[in-house]
Structures are given as C-alpha cells and as structure tokens.
VOBA-1610 file (N, C-alpha, C; in pm, whole numbers, padded with zeros to 5 digits, always signed):
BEGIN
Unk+07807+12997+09905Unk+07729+12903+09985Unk+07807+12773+10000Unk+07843+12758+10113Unk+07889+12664+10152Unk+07801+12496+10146Unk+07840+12381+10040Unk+07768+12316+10057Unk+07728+12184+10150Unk+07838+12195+10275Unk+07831+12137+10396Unk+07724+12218+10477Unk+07671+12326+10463Unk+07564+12385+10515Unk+07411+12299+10492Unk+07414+12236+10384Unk+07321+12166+10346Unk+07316+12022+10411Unk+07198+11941+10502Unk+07192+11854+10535Unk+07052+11736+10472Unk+07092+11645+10441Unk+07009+11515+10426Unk+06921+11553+10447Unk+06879+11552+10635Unk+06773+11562+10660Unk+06667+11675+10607Unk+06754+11769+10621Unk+06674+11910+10531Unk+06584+11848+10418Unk+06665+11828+10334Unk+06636+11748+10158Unk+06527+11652+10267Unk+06506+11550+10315Unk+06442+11485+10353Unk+06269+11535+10369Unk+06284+11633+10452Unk+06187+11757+10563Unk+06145+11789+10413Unk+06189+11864+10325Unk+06160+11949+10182Unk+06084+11843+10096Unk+06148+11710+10068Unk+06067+11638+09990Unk+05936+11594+09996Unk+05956+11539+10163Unk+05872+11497+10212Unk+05719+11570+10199Unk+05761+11706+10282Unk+05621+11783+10272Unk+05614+11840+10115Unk+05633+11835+10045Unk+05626+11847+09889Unk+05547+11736+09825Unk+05579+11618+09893Unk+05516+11506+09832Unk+05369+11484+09871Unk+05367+11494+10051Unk+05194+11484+10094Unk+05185+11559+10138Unk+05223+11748+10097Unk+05128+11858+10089Unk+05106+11894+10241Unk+05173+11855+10314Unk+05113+11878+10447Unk+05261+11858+10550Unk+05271+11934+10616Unk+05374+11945+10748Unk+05374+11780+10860Unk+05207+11803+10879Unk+05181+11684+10962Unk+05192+11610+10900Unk+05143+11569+10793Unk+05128+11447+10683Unk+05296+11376+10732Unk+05417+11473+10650Unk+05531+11479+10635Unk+05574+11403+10773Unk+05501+11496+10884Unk+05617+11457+11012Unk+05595+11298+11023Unk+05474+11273+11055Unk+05415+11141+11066Unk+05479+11015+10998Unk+05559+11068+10841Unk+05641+10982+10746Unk+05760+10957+10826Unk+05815+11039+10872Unk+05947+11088+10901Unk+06006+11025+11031Unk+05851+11014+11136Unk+05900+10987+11253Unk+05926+11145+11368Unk+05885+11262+11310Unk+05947+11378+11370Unk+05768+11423+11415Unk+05802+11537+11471Unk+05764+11682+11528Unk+05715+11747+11436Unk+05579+11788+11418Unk+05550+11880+11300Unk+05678+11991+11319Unk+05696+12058+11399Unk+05792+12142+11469Unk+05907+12109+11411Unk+05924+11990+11454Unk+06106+11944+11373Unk+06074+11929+11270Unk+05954+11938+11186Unk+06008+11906+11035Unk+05992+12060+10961Unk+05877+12104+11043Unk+05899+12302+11019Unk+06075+12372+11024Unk+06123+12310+11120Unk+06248+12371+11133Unk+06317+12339+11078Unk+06343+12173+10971Unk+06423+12202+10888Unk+06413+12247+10730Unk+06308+12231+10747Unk+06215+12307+10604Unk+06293+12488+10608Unk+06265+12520+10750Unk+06329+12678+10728Unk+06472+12720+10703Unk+06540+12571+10770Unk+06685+12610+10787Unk+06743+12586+10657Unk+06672+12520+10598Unk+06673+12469+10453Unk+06673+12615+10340Unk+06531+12631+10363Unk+06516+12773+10306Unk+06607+12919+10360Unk+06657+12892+10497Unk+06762+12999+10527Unk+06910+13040+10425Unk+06909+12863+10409Unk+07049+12829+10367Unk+07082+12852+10190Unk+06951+12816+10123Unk+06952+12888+09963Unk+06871+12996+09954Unk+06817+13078+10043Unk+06823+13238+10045Unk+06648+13189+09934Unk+06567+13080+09950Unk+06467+13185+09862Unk+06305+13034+09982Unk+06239+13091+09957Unk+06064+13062+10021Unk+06104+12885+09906Unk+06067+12751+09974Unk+06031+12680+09877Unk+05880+12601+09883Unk+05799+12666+10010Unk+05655+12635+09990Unk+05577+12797+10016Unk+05475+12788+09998Unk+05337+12887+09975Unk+05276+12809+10086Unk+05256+12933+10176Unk+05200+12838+10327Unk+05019+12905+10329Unk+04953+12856+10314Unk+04828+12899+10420Unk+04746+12847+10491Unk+04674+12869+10554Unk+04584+12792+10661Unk+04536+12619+10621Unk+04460+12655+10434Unk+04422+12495+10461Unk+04548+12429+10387Unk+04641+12489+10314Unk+04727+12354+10283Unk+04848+12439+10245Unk+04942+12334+10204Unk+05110+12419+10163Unk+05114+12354+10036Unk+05167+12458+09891Unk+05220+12455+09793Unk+05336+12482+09793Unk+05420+12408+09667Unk+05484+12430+09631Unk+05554+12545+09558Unk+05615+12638+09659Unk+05674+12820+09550Unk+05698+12726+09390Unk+05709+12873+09307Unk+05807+12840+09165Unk+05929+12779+09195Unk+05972+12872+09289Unk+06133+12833+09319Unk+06176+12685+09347Unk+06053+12641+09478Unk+06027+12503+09498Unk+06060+12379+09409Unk+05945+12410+09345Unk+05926+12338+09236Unk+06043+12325+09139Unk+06115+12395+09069Unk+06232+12445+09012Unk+06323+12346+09097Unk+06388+12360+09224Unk+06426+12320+09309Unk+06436+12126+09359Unk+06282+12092+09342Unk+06273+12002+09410Unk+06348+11863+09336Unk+06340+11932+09198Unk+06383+11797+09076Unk+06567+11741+09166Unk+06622+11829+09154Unk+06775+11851+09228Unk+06792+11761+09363Unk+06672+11804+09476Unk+06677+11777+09587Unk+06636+11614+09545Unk+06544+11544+09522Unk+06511+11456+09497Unk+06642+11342+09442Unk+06705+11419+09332Unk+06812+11311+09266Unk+06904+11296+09397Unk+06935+11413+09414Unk+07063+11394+09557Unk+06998+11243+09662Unk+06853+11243+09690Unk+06840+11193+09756Unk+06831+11021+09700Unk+06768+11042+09618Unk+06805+10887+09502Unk+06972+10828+09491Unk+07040+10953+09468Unk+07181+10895+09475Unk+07238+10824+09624Unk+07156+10896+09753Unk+07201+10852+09874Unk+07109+10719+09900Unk+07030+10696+09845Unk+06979+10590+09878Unk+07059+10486+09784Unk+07087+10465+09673Unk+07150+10379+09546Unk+07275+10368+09660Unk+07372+10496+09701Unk+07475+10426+09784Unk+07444+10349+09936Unk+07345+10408+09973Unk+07341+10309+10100Unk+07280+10162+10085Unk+07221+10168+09975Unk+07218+10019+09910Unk+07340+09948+09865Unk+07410+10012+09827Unk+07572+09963+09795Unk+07669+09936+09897Unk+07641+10019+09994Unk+07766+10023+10119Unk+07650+09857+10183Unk+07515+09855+10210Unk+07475+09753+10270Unk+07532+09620+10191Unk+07524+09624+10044Unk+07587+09508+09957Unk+07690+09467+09976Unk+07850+09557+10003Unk+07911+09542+10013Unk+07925+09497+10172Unk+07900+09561+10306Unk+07894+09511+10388Unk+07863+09352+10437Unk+07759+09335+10333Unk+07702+09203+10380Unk+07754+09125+10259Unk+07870+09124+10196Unk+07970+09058+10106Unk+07861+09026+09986Unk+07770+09129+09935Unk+07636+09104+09810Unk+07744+09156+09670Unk+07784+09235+09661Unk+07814+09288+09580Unk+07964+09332+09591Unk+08047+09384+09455Unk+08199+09363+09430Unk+08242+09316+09329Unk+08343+09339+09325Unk+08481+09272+09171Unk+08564+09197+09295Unk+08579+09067+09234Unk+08662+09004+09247Unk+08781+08976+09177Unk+08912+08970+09201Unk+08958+08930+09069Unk+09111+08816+09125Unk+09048+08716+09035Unk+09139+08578+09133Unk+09213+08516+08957Unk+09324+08495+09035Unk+09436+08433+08933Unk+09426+08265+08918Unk+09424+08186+08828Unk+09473+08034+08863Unk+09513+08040+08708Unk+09632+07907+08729Unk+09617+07835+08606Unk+09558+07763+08496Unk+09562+07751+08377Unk+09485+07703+08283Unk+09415+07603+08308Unk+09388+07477+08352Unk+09325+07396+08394Unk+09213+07405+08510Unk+09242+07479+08577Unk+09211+07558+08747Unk+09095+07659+08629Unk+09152+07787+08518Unk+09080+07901+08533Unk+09002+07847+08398Unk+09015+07783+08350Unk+08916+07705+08206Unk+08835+07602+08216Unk+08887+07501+08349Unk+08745+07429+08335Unk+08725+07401+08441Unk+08709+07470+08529Unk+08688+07419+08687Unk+08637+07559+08793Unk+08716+07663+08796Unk+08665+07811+08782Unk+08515+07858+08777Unk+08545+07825+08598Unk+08376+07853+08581Unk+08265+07804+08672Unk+08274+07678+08646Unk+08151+07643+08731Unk+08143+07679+08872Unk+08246+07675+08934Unk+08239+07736+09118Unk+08199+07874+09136Unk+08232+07938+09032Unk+08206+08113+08984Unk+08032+08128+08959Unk+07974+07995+08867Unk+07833+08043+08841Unk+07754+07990+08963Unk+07806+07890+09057Unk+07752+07854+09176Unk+07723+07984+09289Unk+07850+08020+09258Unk+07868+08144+09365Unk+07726+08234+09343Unk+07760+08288+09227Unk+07683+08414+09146Unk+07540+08395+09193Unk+07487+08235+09180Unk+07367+08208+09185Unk+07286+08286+09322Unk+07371+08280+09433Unk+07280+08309+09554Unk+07339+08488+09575Unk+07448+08533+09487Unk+07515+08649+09487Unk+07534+08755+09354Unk+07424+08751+09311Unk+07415+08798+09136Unk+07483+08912+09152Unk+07547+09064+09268Unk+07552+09157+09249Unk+07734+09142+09191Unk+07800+08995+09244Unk+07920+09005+09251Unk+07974+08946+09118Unk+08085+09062+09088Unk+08136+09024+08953Unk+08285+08938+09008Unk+08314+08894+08893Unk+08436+08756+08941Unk+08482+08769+08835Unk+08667+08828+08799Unk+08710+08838+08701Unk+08826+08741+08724Unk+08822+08636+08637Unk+08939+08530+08611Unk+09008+08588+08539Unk+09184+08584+08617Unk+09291+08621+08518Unk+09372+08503+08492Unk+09387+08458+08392Unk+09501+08311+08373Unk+09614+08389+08376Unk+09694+08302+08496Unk+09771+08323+08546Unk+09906+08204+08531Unk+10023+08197+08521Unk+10108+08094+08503Unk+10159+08068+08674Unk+10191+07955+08701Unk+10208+07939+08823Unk+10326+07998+08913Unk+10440+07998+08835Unk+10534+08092+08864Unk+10479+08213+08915Unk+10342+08305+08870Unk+10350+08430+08900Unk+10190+08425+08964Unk+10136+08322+09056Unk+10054+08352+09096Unk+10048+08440+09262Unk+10153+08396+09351Unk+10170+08441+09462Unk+10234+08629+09453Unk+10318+08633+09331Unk+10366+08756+09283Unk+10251+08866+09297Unk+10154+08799+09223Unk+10072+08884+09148Unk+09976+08904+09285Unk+09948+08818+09381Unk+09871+08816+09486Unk+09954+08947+09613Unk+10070+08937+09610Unk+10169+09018+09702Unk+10166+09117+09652Unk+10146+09200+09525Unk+10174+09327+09416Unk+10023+09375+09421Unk+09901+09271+09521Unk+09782+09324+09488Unk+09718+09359+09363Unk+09771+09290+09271Unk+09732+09298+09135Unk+09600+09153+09126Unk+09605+09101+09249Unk+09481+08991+09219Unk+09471+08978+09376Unk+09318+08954+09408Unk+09238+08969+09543Unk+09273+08786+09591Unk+09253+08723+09488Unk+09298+08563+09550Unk+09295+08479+09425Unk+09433+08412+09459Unk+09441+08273+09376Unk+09432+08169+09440Unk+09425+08085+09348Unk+09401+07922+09384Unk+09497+07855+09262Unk+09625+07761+09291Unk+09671+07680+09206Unk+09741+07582+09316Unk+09836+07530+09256Unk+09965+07473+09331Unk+09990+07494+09425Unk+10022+07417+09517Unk+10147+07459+09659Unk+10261+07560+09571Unk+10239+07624+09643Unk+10432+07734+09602Unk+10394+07766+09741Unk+10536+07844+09768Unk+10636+07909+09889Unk+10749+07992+09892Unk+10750+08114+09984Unk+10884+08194+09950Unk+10821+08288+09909Unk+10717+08362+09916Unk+10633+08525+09912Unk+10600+08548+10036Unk+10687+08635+10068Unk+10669+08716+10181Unk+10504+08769+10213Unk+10424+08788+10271Unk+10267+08865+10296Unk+10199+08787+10216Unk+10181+08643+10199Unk+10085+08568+10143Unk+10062+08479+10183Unk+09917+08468+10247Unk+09863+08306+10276Unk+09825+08198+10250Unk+09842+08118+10278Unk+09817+08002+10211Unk+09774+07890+10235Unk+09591+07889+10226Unk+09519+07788+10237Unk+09480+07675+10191Unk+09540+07561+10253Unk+09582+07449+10137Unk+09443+07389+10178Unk+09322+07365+10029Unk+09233+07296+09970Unk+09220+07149+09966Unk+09308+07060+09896Unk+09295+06935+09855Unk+09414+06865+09821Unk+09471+06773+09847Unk+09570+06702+09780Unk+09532+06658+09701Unk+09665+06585+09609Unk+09625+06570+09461Unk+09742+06517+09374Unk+09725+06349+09388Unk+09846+06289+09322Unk+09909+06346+09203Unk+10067+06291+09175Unk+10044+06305+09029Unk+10047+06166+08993Unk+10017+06163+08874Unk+09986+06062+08797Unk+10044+06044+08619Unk+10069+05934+08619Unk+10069+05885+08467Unk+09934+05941+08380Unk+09914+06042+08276Unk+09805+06041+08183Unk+09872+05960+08078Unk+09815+05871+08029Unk+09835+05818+07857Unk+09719+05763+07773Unk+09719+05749+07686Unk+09598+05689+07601Unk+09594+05534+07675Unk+09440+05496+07561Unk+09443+05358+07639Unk+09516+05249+07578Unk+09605+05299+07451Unk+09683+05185+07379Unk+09809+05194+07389Unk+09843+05270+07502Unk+09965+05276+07548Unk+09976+05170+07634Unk+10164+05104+07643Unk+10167+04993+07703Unk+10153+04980+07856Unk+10177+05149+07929Unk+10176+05143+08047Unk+10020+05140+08089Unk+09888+05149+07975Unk+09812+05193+08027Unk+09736+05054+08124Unk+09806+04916+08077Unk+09726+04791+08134Unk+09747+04764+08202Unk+09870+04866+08297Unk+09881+04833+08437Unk+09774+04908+08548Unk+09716+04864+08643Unk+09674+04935+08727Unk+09741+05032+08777Unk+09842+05021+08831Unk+09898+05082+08915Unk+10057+05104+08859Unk+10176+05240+08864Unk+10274+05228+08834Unk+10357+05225+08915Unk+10539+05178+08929Unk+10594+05193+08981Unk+10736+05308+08916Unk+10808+05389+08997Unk+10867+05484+08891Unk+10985+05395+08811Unk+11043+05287+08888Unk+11124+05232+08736Unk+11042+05171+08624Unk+10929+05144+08631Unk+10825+05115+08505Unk+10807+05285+08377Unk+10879+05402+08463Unk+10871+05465+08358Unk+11010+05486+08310Unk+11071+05458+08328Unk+11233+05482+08288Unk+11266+05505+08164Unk+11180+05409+08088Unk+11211+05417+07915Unk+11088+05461+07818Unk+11014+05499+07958Unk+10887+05594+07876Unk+10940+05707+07817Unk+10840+05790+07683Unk+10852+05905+07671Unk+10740+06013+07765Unk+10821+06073+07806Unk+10756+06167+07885Unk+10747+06335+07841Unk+10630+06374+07830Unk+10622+06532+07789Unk+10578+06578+07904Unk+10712+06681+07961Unk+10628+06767+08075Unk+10566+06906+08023Unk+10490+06950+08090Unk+10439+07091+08031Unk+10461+07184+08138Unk+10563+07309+08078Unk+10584+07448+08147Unk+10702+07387+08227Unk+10746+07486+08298Unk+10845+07508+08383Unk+10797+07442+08534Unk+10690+07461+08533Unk+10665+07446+08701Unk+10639+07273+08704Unk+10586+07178+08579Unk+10551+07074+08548Unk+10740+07023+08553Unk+10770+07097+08448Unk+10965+07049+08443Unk+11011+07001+08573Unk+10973+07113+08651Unk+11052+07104+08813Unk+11022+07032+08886Unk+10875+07022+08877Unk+10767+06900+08935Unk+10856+06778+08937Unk+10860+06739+08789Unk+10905+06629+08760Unk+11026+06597+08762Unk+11146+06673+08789Unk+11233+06657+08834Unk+11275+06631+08965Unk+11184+06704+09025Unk+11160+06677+09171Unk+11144+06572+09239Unk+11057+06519+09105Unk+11037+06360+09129Unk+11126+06266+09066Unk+11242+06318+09032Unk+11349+06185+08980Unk+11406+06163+09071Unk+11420+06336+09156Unk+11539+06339+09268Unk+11522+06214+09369Unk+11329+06202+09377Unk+11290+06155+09489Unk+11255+05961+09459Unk+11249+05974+09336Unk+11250+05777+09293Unk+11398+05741+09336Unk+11383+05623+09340Unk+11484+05514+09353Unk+11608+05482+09264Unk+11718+05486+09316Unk+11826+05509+09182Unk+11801+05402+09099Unk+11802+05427+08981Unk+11797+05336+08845Unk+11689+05310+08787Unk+11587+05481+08887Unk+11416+05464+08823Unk+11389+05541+08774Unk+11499+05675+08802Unk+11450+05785+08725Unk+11427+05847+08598Unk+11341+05927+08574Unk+11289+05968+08461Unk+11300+06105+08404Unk+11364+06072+08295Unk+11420+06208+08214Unk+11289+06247+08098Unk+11222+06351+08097Unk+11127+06407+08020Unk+11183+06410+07867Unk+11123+06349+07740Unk+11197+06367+07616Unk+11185+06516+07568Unk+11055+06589+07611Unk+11026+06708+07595Unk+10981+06802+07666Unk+10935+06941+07666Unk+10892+07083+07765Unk+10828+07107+07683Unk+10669+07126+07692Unk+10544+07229+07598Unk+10539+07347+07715Unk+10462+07427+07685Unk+10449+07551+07751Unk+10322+07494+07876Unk+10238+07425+07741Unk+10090+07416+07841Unk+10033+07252+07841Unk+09944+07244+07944Unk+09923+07124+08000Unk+09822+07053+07896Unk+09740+07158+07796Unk+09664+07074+07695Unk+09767+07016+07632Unk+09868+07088+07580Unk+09956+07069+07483Unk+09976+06921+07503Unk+10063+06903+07633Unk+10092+06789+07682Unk+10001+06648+07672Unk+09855+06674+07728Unk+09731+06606+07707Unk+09734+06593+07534Unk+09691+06686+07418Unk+09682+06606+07339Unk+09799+06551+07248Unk+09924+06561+07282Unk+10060+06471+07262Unk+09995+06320+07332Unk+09983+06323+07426Unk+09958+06153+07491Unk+09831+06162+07475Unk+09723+06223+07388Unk+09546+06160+07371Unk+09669+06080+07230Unk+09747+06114+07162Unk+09758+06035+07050Unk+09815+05977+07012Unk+09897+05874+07185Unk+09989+05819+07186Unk+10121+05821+07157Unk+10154+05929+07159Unk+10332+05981+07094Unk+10429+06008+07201Unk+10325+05983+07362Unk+10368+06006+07461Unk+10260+05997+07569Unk+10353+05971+07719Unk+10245+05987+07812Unk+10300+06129+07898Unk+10216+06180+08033Unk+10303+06302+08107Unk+10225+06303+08209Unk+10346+06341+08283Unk+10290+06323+08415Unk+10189+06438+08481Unk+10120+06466+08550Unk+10089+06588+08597Unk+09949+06536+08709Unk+09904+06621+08793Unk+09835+06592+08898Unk+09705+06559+08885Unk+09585+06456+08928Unk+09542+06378+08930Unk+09381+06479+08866Unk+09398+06580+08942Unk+09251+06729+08932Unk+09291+06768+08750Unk+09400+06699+08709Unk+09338+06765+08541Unk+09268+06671+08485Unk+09210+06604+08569Unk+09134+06484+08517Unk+08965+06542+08406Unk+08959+06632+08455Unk+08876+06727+08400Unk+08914+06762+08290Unk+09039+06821+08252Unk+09093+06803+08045Unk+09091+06694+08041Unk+09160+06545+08083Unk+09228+06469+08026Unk+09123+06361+07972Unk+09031+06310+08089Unk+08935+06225+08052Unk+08841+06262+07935Unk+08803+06355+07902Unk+08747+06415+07773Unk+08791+06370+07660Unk+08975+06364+07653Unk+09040+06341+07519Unk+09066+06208+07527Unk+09025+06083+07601Unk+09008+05957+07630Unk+09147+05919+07694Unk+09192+06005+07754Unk+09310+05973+07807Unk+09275+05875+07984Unk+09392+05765+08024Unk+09354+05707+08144Unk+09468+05778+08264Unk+09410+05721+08360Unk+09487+05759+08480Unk+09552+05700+08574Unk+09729+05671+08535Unk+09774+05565+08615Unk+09855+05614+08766Unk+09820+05588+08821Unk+09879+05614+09012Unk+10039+05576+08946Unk+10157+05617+09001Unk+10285+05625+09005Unk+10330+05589+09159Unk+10383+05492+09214Unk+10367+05478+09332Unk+10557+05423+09378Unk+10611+05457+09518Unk+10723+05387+09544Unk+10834+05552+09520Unk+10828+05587+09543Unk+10740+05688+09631Unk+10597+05760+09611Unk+10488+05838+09631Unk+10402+05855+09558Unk+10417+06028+09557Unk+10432+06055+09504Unk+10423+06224+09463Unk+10275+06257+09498Unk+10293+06412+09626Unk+10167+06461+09626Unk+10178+06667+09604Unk+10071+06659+09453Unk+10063+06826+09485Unk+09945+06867+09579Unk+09914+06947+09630Unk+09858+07033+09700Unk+09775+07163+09648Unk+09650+07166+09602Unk+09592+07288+09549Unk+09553+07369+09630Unk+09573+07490+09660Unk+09559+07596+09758Unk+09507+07749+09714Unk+09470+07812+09836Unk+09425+07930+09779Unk+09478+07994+09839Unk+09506+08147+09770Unk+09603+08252+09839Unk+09560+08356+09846Unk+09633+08472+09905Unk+09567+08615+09923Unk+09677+08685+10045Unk+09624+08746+10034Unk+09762+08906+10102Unk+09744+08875+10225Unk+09822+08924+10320Unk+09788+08905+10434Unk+09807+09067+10498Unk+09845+09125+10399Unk+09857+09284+10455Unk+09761+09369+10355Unk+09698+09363+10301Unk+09593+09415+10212Unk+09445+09344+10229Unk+09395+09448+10306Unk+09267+09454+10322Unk+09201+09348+10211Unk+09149+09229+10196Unk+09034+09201+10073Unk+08886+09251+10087Unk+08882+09272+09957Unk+08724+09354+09926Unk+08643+09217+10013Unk+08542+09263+10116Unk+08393+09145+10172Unk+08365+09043+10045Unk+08377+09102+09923Unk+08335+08979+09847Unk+08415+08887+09824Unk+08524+08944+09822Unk+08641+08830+09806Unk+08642+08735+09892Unk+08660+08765+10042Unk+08612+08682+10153Unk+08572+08564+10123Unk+08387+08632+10051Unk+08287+08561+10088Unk+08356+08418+10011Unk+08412+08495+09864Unk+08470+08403+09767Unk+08529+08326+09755Unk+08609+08317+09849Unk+08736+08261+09947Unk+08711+08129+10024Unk+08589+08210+10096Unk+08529+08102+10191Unk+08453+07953+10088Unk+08355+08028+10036Unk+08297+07918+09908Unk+08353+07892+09860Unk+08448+07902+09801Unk+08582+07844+09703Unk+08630+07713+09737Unk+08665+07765+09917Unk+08680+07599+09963Unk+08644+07499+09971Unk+08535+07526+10014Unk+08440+07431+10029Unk+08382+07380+09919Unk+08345+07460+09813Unk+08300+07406+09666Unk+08436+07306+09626Unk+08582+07335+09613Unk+08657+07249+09544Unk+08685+07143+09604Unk+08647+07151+09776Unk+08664+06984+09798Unk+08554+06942+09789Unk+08436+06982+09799Unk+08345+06883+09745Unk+08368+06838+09632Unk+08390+06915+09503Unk+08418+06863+09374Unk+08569+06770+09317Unk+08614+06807+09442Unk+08800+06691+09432Unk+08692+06582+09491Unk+08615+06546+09554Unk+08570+06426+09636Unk+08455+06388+09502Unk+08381+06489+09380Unk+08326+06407+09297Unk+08432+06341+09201Unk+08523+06383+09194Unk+08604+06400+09068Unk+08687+06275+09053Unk+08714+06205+09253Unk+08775+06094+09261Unk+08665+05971+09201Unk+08543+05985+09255Unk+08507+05924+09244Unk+08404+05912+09104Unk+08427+05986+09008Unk+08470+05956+08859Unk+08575+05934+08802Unk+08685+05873+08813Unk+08762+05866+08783Unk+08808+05706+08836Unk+08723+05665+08954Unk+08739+05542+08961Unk+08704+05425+08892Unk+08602+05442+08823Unk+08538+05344+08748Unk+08658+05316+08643Unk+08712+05385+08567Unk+08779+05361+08464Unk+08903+05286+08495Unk+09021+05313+08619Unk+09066+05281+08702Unk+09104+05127+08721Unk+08915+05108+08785Unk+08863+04979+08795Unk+08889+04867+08663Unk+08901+04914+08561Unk+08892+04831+08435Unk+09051+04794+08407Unk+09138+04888+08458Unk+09298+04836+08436Unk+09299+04693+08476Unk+09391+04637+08382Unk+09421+04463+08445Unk+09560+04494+08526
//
C-alpha cells in the first residue's frame, strides 16, 4: 500500500463523521456535500481494504476496525495541524533559532536586554548569542556558521553586508584620580606619556591606527595588550592605567567608576554595525531580528549618550 494513496482530506471526511456520528453533521463541519464527504470516507476505506463505519438508516457507528484505526488517523492529523502552525510562525517571522555573533561588551551587556525586548512581543523565537572575537565575526557570518552579527566596522569578506547602526567615538576611559581625568576634553599629544592598555588585537590596531592618524610628536605607544576589554577596564578602574576604546563600552566602564574623556585633533570614529550573508537565505526570524536590532541600538546609543553626559559635565 502505497502511502501517497492516502489523502488529508480522507483522514479529515473519517474523523469528522466519527466525531458527530453523522455524514450530514460531518459535511456541514467541513464545508462539503454529504456526497463529497461519503466519497471520501469510501475512497478512504477502498485504500486500507477494511469497512471503518457500521452504516444504518438512523445513525453511523464506528466498525472495530474504525475504532482501532481512528487513534492513528487523528495523531496524523494533530501533527498536520502543530506543522501548519509552525510553517504560519515561521512565515510571519513568530518563531525560529537565531544565532548572532558579537563581541564581549556587545554579547554580555547590551545583547541581553535587546534579546528580552524582542522575545517579549515574539516568545516562540529562540536567540542564541555566540561571543565572538572581532577578527572572526564577518568569517563566521560568510561560513554561515552565524545568521547575524553586530560589532565593529570591519571590511574585506566577500558575501557580507553591512549595516552600519551608530557611530561611536573612541575615548580616554580612566579613573577619576587620574591626572588626565580633570580635563574635559583631550588632545592626542596630552596622551603621549600616558600609560595606555589596549585590549586584543583589534583594540592594538585600533590604536595604532590612531597614532598613524595624530599629529607628529603626539603619538601614542600602548605600554601593554590584554586579550579583553574588562581586563583593560579594571587595569584603569585602579588607576595603573588609562585605555582607549569606543565610547558604547560605557555600559562596563561606568559601573567600575571609570570617566569618559573625548580625545580630539583628530577625533577617532568606530562604527557599530550589523552583518549577515548576502547569499544565504536568513531564517524570517532573523530578519525580523535584524530589523529590531536596529532600531533598538540606536535608540539605546541615543540613551547611553545622554547618560554619560552628566558626568562629563563635572570635568573642570
């Protein structure tokens, strides 16, 4: 027995009149033809070779066989309904795995909350954060090993887009008993004889980037390389150093009472962006994720400035 012989609607026609005992009852549910729902009741019964109602004048039972039978027909039809609830979820971007890369600062304290915003109006969609190092976020986006990141400007991955979010100075972090901290504002030969801790490779380059680009006899040589950007943060929460890095980790830094000095003459700007394939289909939820993503992080770069001003305000 071939089981492409078997149709939905059949299972449909079978349950139906099983449930309210009656042909007409059935058609009336259905939308059909007592006739059309007789006929697939038979073609039904043609097709597994046995009777699955007891017919007589005032009503229709259910055969043994039926009955036996109907538990089967029923789940099949539970399972087609559970998926056409799923294909509608997914269609209408309800439901899905997401799975988006950022860096430590990006996927530990900033992430979360845009993730439980999301969830709120979209409970079916799961959102798996992978910490990701910045070097390998566009990699990992091109290899389809992640549906979308969000970190840094990078460039030079072939099939990846790149939707730039927010600008985002860098800046002096240091404690507040550091000597640079009583300036308002910095200029880069004011750091010349600072100690500076950059963190990671991509922070190294950053900041080299930015010696290339100060004024000769301003530039600034890093005394040290940590791997990670807390690292860096609590070296300068305890004054042993300050480091440079972009204005959105203001979210670690202000916590560990660290301040935030502008570097200006030239002014260094990073760029936080979001990425994704441009030749690989993304799952509807990702999309949706994509889309809110944006819009949630500039609203929150536009709260974030304006916490960060008050303190600012108090530099002499």
């Amino acid at each position: 027995m071939a089981l492409t012989r078997f149709t939905l609607r059949q299972f449909e026609a079978f349950s139906s009149v099983a449930e309210m005992r009656s042909f007409a009852a059935a058609s009336e549910q259905m939308g059909l033809s007592s006739s059309a729902v007789s006929q697939l009741v038979a073609e039904l019964e043609s097709t597994i070779g046995f009777r699955v109602f007891d017919r007589n004048t005032r009503r229709v039972e259910l055969s043994s066989a039926g009955r036996d039978f109907l538990g089967s027909v029923k789940s099949v039809l539970r399972h087609v309904h559970m998926a056409e609830s799923a294909a509608s979820d997914v269609r209408n971007r309800a439901s899905g795995v997401v799975r988006i890369g950022a860096p430590l600062v990006l996927a530990g304290a900033i992430l979360p909350a845009a993730i439980k915003a999301f969830c709120e109006t979209r409970p079916k969609v799961v959102i798996r954060v992978r910490d990701t190092p910045v070097d390998d976020l566009l990699d990992r986006v091109a290899s389809g090993d992640l549906d979308l990141a969000v970190g840094p400007d990078r460039s030079g991955i072939e099939h990846v887009e790149t939707i730039p979010v927010f600008d985002s100075p860098w800046v002096l972090w240091c404690s507040p008993a550091h000597p640079l901290a009583q300036r308002k504002s910095l200029k880069w030969a004011d750091l010349r004889n600072a100690h500076i801790v950059a963190a990671g490779r991509d922070h190294e380059r950053s900041v080299a980037q930015m010696r290339l680009n100060a004024p000769e006899g301003s530039r600034v040589l890093p005394v040290d390389v940590v791997d990670n950007v807390s690292t860096a943060l609590g070296i300068a929460a305890q004054g042993l150093a300050a480091t440079l890095a972009p204005a959105y980790i203001s979210v670690m830094a202000m916590p560990l009472g660290l301040v935030m000095r502008r570097v200006k003459d030239p002014e260094a700007i990073r760029q936080v962006c979001i990425y994704r394939s441009t030749v690989r289909a993304a799952p509807p939820a990702a999309e949706a994720f994509a889309e809110f993503l944006k819009e949630w992080l500039q609203q929150w770069q536009v709260d974030q400035v304006r916490r960060t001003r008050a303190p600012r305000a108090t530099a002499r």
